[in-house]
C-alpha positions in Angstrom: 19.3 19.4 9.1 17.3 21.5 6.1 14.4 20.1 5.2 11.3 20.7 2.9 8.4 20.8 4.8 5.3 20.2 2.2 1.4 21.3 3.6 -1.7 20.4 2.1 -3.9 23.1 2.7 -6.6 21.0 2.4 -6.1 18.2 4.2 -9.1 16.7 6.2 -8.1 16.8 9.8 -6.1 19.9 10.2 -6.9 23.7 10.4 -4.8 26.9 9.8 -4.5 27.4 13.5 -3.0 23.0 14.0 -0.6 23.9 10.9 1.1 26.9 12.1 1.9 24.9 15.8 3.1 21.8 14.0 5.1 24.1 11.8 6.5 26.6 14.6 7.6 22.9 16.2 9.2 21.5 13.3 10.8 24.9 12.3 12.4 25.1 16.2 14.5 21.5 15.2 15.5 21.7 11.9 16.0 24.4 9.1 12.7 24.2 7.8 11.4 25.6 4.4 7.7 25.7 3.6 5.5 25.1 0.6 1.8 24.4 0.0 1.0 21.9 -2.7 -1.7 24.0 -4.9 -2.9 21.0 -7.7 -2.6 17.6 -8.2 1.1 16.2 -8.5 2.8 19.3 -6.9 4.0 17.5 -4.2 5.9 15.3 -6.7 7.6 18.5 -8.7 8.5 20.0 -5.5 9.9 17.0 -3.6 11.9 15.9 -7.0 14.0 19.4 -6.4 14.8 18.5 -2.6 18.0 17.0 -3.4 19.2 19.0 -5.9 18.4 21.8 -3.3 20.3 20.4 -0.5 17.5 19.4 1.6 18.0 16.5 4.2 14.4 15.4 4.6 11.6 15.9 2.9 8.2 16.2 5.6 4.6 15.9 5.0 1.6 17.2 6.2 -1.3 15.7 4.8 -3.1 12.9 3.8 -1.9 9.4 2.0 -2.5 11.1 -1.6 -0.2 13.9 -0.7 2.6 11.5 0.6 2.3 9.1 -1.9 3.2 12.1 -4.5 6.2 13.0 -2.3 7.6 9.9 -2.2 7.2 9.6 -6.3 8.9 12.9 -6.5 12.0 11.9 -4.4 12.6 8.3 -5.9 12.0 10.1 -9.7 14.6 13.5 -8.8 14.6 15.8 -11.5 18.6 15.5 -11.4 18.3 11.7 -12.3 16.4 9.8 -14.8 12.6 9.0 -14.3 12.2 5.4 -12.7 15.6 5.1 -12.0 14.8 5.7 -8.3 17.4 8.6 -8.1 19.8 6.1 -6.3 20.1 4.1 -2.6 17.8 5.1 -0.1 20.4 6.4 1.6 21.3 8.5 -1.3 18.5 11.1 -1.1 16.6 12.9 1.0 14.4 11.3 3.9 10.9 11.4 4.4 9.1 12.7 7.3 5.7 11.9 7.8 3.2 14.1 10.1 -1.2 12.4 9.0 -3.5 15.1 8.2 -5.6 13.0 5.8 -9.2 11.0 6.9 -7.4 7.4 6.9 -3.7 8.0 7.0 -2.6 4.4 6.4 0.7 4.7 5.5 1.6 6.9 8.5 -0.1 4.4 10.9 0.9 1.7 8.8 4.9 3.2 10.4 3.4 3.1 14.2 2.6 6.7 13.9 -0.2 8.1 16.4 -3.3 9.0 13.9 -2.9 12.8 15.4 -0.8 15.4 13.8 0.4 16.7 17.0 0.9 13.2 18.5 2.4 12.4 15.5 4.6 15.4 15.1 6.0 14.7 18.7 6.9 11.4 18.0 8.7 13.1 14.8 11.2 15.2 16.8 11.8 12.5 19.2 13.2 10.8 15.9 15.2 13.6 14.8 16.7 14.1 18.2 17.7 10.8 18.8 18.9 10.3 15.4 16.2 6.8 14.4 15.5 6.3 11.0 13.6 3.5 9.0 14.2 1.8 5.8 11.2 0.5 4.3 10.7 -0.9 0.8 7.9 0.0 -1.5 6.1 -1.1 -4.5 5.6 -0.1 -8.3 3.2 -0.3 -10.6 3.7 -0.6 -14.5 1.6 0.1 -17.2 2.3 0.8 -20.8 5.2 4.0 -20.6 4.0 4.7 -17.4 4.9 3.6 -14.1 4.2 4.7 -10.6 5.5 3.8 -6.8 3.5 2.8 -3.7 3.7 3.0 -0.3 1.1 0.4 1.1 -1.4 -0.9 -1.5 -2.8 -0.7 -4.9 -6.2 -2.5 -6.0 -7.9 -3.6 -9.4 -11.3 -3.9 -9.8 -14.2 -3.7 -7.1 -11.9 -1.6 -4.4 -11.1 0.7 -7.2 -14.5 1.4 -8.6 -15.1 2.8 -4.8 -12.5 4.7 -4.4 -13.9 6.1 -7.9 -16.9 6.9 -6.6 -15.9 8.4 -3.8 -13.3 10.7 -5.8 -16.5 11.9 -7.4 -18.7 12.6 -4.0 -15.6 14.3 -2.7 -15.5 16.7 -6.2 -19.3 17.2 -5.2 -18.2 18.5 -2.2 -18.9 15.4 0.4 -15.9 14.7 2.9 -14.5 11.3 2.2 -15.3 9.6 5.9 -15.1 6.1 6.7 -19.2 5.9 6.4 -18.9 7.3 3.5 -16.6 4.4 1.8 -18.7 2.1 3.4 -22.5 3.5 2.2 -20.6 3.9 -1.5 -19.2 0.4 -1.3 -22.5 -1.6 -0.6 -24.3 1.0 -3.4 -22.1 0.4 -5.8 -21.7 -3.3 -4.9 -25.5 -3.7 -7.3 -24.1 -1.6 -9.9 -21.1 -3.7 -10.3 -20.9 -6.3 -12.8 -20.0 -10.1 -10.6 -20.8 -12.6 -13.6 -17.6 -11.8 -16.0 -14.6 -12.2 -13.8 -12.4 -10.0 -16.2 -8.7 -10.3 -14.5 -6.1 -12.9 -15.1 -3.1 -13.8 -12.7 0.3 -14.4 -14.1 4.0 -14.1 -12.6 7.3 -15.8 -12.6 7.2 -19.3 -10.9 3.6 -18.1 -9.9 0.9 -20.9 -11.3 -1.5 -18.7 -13.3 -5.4 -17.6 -12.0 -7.7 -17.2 -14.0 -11.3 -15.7 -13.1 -10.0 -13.2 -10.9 -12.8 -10.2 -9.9 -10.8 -7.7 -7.5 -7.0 -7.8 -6.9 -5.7 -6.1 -3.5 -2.0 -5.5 -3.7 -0.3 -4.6 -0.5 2.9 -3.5 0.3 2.1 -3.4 4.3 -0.7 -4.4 6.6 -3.4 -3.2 7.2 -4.6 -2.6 3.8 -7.0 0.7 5.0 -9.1 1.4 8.0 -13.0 2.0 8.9 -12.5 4.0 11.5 -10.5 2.5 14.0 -10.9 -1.0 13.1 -7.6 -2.3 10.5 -8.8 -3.5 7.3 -6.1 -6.5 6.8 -6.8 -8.7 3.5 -2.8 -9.9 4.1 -2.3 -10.0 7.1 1.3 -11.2 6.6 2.4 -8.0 4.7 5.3 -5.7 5.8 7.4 -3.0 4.7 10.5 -5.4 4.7 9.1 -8.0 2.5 8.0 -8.4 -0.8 4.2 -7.6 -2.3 0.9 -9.9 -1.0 -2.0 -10.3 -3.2 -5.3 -11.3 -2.3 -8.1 -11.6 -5.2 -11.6 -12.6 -5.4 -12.9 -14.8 -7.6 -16.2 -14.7 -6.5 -18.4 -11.6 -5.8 -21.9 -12.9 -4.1 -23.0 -11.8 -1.3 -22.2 -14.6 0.7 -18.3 -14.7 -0.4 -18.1 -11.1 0.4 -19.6 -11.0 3.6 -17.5 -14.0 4.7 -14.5 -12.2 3.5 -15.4 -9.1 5.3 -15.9 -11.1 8.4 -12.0 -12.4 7.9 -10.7 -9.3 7.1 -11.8 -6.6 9.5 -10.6 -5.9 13.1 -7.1 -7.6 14.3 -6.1 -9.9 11.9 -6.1 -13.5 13.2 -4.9 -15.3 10.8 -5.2 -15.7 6.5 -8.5 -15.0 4.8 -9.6 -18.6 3.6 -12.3 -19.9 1.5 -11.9 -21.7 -2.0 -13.3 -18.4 -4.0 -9.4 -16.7 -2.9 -6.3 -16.7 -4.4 -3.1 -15.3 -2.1 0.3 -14.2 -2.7 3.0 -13.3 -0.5 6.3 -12.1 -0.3 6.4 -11.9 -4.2 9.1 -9.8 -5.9 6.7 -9.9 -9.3 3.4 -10.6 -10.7 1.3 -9.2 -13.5 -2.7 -8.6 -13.6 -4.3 -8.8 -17.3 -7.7 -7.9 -18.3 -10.3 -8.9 -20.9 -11.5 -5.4 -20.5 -10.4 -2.5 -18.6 -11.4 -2.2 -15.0 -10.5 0.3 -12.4 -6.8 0.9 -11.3 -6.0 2.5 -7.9 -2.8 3.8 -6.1 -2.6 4.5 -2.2 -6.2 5.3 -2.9 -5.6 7.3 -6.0 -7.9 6.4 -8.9 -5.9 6.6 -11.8 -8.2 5.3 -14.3 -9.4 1.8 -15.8 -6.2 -0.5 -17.0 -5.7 -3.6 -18.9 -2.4 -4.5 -17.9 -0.7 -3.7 -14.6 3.2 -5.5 -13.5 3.5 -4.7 -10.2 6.9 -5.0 -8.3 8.7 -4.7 -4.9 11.2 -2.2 -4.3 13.3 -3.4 -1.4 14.8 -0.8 1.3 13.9 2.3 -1.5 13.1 5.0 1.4 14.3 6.5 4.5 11.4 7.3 7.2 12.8 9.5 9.9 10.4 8.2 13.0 
């Protein structure tokens, strides 16, 4: 088997000394080329050549940002045409996945261990016993533009955060789970929560009005604090379709009754009379009066107004 090994040199929870072992042992099972992702979206160019270059698999190291990229670059191949998906899962390369990021959702998300080495054993027990995954992703649309996921997306509130935290972590601050948390209940005050500004609409789906944060997941848990699961749909899988779960109030007392729902094990659905919940939907569409904060596998990519967001059924191969 070839396969393109990409490193993120800066990932959070790896060294140079942890990335040359994990290397030296992916390098001793398969033919193993190596490049380091230098800016943002050079994961994407590089893992949109794999095919075209022969490669098998394509493996990461690094966080969910970096992964996220990869996966973009091998469902948009630069041999096929952008958002066709380059084909069948089983028609391109497949991804391997070793966490080197602070939160690592999508890898854990997959059963992975949370350690790169851990992780990179249970890797090479895959690829000697042959196992493989097929999971299905999601896609966001907006305007020309459109963009896959691998296990949530989030409008509003969440978003804002995530901005926020992009912007401590240019300042030179390590994005931690404290961190999130600290930013979250600051920028809670600064947030506007009298203007709902989102409206829900999809096929057969009875429209929402009022709606203040969106959380679109394409697995479960939605993120992590720590080592407790963050699980706003709790229902969510990587063989089903997309869950939703929005907010249509933002005092303190709905929030902290949500939190208490949502964090640890998940028990059972969030309830309360200021949620609205999807599941298993193929296609919906969030609408704005204004434009509000848009994020990707916790990527900020800006404030939208319009966002479709659909399921992409068995699009990948996962070699774990």
């Amino acid at each position: 088997m070839r396969a393109m090994l990409l490193v993120n040199p800066k990932a959070t929870t790896t060294n140079a000394r942890t990335r040359d072992v994990l290397i030296r042992a992916l390098g001793a099972a398969v033919d193993l080329s190596v490049e380091e992702t230098g800016y943002r979206g050079h994961a994407a160019t590089l893992a949109a050549t794999a095919h075209a270059k022969g490669f098998d698999a394509v493996a990461v190291l690094g966080g969910d940002g970096t992964i996220n990229e990869a996966v973009n670059g091998l469902l948009n191949p630069v041999n096929g045409r952008v958002g066709s998906g380059g084909g069948g899962a089983d028609e391109r390369p497949g991804l391997i996945v070793i966490p080197g990021g602070s939160a690592n959702v999508f890898a854990r998300g997959l059963g992975l261990p949370n350690d790169p080495v851990q992780a990179t054993g249970a890797v090479l027990e895959a690829l000697r016993e042959g196992r493989r995954r097929v999971v299905g992703l999601g896609q966001a649309s907006w305007g020309e533009q459109s963009r896959y996921f691998t296990f949530c997306s989030g409008m509003g509130f969440d978003a804002e955060v995530i901005r926020a935290v992009e912007g401590l972590r240019g300042a030179g601050f390590r994005a931690t789970p404290a961190r999130y948390v600290t930013t979250m209940l600051r920028h809670y005050f600064m947030t506007d929560r009298r203007n709902p500004p989102m409206t829900l609409r999809g096929p057969g789906i009875p429209e929402v009005d009022g709606v203040f944060l969106a959380i679109i997941c394409n697995t479960t848990p939605w993120t992590y604090i720590g080592d407790q699961p963050v699980s706003p749909t709790p229902w969510a899988s990587f063989e089903t379709g997309l869950d939703l779960l929005g907010l249509r109030r933002l005092g303190m007392a709905a929030i902290l009754r949500t939190a208490q729902q949502i964090v640890g094990e998940p028990r059972s659905l969030p309830s309360g009379g200021h949620l609205t919940q999807l599941h298993d939907e193929a296609e919906f569409t969030l609408t704005a009066s204004r434009p509000v904060a848009f994020q990707l596998d916790g990527d900020y990519l800006g404030e939208r107004e319009q966002v479709t967001y659909r399921s992409v059924p068995a699009a990948l191969q996962v070699l774990l």
